[in-house]
PyMOL CGO cylinders between C-alpha atoms (Angstrom):
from pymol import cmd
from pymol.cgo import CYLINDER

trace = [
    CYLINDER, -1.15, 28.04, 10.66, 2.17, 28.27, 10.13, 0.3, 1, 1, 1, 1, 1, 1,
    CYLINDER, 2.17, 28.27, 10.13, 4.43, 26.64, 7.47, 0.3, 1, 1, 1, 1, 1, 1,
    CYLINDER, 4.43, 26.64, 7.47, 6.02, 24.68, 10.30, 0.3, 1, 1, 1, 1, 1, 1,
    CYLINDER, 6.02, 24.68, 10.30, 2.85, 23.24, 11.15, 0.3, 1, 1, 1, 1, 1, 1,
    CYLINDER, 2.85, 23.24, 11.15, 2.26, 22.25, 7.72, 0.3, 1, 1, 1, 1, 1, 1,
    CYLINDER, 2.26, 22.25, 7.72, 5.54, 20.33, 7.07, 0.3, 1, 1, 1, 1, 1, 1,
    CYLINDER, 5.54, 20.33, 7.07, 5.25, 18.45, 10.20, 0.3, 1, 1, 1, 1, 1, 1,
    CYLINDER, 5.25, 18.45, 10.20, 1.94, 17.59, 9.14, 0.3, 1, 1, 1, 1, 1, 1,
    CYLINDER, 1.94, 17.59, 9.14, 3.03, 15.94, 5.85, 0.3, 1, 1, 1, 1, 1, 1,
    CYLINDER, 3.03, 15.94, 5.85, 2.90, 12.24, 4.80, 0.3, 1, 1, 1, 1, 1, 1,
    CYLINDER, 2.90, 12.24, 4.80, 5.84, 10.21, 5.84, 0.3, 1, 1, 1, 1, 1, 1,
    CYLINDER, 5.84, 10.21, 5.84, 4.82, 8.08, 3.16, 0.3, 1, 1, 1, 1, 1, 1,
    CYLINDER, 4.82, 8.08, 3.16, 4.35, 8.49, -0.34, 0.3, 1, 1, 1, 1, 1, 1,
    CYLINDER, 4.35, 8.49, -0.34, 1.45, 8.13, -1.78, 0.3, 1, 1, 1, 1, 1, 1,
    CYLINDER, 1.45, 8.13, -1.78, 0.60, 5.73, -4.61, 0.3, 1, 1, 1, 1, 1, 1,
    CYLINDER, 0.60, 5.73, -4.61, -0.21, 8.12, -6.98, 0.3, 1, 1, 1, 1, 1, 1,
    CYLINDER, -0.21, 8.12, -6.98, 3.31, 9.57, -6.33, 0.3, 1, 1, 1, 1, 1, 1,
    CYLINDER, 3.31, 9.57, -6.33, 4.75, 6.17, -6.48, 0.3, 1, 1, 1, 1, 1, 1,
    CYLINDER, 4.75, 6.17, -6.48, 3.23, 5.54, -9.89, 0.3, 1, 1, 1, 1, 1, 1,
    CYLINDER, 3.23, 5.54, -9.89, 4.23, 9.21, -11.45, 0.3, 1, 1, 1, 1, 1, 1,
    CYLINDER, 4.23, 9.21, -11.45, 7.68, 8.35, -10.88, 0.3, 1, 1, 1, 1, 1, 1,
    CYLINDER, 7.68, 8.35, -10.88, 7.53, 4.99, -11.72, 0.3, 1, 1, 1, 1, 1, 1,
    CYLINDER, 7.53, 4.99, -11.72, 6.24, 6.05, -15.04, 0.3, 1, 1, 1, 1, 1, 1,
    CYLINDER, 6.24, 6.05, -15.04, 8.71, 9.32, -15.41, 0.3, 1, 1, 1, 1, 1, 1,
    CYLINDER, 8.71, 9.32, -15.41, 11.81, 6.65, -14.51, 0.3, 1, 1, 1, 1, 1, 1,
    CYLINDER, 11.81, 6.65, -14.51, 14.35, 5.98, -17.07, 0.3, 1, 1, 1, 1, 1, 1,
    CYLINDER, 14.35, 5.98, -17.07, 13.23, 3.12, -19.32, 0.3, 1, 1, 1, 1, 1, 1,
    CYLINDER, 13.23, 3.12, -19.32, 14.71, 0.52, -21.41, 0.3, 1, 1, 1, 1, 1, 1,
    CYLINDER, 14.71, 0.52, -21.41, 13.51, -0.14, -25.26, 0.3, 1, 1, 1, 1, 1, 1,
    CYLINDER, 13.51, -0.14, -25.26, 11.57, -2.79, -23.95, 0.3, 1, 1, 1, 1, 1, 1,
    CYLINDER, 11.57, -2.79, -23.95, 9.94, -0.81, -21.59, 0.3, 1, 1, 1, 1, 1, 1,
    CYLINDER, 9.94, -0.81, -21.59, 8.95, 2.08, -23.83, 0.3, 1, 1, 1, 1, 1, 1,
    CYLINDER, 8.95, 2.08, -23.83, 7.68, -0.18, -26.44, 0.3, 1, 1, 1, 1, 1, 1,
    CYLINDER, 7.68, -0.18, -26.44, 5.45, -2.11, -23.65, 0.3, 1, 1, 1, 1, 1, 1,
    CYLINDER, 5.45, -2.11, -23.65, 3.85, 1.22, -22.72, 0.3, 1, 1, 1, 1, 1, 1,
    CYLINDER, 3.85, 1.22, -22.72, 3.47, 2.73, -26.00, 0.3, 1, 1, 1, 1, 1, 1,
    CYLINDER, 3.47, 2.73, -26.00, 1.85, -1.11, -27.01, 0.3, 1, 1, 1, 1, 1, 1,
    CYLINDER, 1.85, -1.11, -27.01, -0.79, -0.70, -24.28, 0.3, 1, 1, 1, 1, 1, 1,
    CYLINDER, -0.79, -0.70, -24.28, -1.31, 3.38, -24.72, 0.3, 1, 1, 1, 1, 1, 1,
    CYLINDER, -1.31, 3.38, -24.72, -2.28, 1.95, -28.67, 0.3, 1, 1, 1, 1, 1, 1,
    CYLINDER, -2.28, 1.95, -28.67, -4.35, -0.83, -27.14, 0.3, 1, 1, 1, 1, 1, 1,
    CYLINDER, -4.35, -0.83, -27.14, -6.59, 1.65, -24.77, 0.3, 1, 1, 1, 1, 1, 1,
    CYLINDER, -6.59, 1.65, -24.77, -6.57, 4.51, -27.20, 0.3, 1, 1, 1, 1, 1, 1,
    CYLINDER, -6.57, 4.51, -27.20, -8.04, 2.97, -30.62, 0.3, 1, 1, 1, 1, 1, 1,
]
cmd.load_cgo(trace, "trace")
C-alpha cells in the first residue's frame, strides 16, 4: 500500500476525540481555566 493510498483513505471528518483534544488544548479565559481545574478537583478527591 502506498502512502497515496493511505491519505486518500483518511477521514474527511474529524473525529470527536480530535474535536475534544483541541477543544481542551484551545486558548482559555480565567473563567475557563478555573471551571476545568473546579471539576478536575471535583473528580479527583
Amino acid at each position: 500500500m502506498s502512502f497515496v493510498e493511505i491519505l486518500d483513505n483518511l477521514a474527511l471528518r474529524k473525529s470527536e476525540l480530535v474535536e475534544r483534544f483541541e477543544h481542551l488544548i484551545a486558548p482559555k479565559l480565567d473563567q475557563e481555566l478555573e471551571a476545568m481545574a473546579q471539576a478536575s478537583r471535583s473528580l479527583t478527591l
